[in-house]
N, C-alpha and C positions, 0 to 999 in steps of 0.2 A: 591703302585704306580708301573707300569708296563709301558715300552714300548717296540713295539715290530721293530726288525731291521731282517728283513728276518727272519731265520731260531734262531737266539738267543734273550731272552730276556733280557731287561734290569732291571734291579730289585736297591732298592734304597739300597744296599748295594755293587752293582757292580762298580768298579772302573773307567768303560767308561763315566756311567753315571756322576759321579763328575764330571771327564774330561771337559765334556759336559756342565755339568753346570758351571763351573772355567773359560771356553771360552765366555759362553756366558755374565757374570759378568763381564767378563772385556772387551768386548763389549761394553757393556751397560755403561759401566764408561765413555771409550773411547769418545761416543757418547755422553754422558751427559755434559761430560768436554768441548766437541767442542761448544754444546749449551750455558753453562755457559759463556764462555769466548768471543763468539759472542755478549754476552747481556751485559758484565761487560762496552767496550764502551760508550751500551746505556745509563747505570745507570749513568755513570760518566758525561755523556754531559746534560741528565735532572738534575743532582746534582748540576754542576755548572752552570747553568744555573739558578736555582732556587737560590745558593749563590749568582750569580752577580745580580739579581732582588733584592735579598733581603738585601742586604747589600750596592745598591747603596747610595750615597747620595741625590737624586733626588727623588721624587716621585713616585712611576710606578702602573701603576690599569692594570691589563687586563679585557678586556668590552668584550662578548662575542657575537655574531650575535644579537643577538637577545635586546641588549642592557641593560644586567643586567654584575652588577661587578661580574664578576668571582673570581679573587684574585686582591688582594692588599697588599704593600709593609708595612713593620712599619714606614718608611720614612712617606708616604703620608700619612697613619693613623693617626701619630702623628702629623703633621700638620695640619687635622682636628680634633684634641683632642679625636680620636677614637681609638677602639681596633678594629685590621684587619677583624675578626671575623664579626663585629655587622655592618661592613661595603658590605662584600660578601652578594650578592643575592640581591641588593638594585639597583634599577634607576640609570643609571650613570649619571645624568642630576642633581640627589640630592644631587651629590657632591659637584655643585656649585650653586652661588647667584641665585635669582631667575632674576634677572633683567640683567643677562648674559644669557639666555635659548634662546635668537632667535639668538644672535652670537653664542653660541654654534651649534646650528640647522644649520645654515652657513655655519658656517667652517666643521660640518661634513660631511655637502653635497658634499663641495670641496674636503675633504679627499677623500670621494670614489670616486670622479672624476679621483685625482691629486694622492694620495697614500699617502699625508699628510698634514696636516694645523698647522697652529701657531696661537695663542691669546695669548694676557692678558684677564684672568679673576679674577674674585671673588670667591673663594673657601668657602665653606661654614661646620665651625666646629659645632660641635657638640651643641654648648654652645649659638650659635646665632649668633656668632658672625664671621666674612669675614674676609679672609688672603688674600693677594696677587699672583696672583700665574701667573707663566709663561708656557701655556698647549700648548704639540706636542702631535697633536694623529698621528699614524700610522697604517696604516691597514695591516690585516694579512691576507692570504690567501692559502690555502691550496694546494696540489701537483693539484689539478685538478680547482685549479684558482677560488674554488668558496669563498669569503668572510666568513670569522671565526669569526671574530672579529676587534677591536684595541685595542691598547695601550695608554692609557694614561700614557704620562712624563709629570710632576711638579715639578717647582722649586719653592719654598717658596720665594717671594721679599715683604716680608711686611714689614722688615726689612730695607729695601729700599727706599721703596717709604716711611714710616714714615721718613727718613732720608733726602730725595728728597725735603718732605716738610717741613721740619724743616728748611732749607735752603734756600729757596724760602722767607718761611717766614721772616729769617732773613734778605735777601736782601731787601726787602719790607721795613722791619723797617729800614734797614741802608741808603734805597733810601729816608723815607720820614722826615728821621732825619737830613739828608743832603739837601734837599731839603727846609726845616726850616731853616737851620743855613745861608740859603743865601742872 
């Protein structure tokens, strides 16, 4: 390996050339390290970012334009007795009852109007069987404003409302056992 510098060469036992190459290595580090450390930010804010999705207590789906689940959390998974996996690339309309699908269609309309909607729905697990569920979508939209997607947030109240109604009920009995004894 030869280079040539005017009138002398450089030959790979010449001590210019290491020089030359010892400068430009740590160059090259220099530069390398300023790229790593501009990107360790980014890693850290996708990082937790993906931790607070994933470790909320709430439900959370992201829906992507096009209206297929992109990700989903193991909160909502487990809510409809699913693994997150068998969930991704599915209808997001399959998530829930089928007798909620024009208030869904609704409230989405509104979300891209408004930037977000609320329902009660019927979530729908794996097994057949409907949970109660309290749905915010939010829509996402990227630096040039065009629509990405939303977000599905779910809170599990089926726990609730079976609670709601057990009490009702008991009023019921307590109203028509008083209503007797008069």
């Amino acid at each position: 390996m030869f280079i040539v510098t005017g009138s002398s060469k450089l030959t790979f036992h010449s001590p210019e050339l290491w020089v030359y190459l010892l400068g430009l290595s740590v160059l090259l580090g220099i530069a390398l390290r300023r790229v790593l450390k501009a990107q360790t930010p980014l890693k850290d804010e996708v990082f937790m970012k993906n931790v607070a999705i994933e470790h909320v207590q709430s439900g959370v789906a992201w829906i992507r334009a096009d209206g297929m689940v992109g990700s989903i959390n193991q909160s909502f998974a487990d809510t409809l007795s699913a693994v997150p996996r068998e969930l991704v690339a599915r209808e997001w309309y399959d998530l829930f009852a089928a007798q909620d699908q024009e208030r869904l269609k609704e409230a989405y309309s509104k979300m891209l109007l408004v930037g977000k909607a609320t329902l009660e729905v019927e979530g729908r697990r794996m097994d057949g069987k409907h949970v109660g569920l309290d749905l915010l979508m939010v829509a996402i939209h990227n630096h040039k404003m065009r629509f990405v997607g939303h977000h599905c947030l779910v809170v599990d109240r089926t726990r609730e409302r079976m609670l709601e109604a057990q009490v009702a009920e008991l009023s019921r009995n307590t109203r028509s056992k008083s209503g007797v004894a008069r």
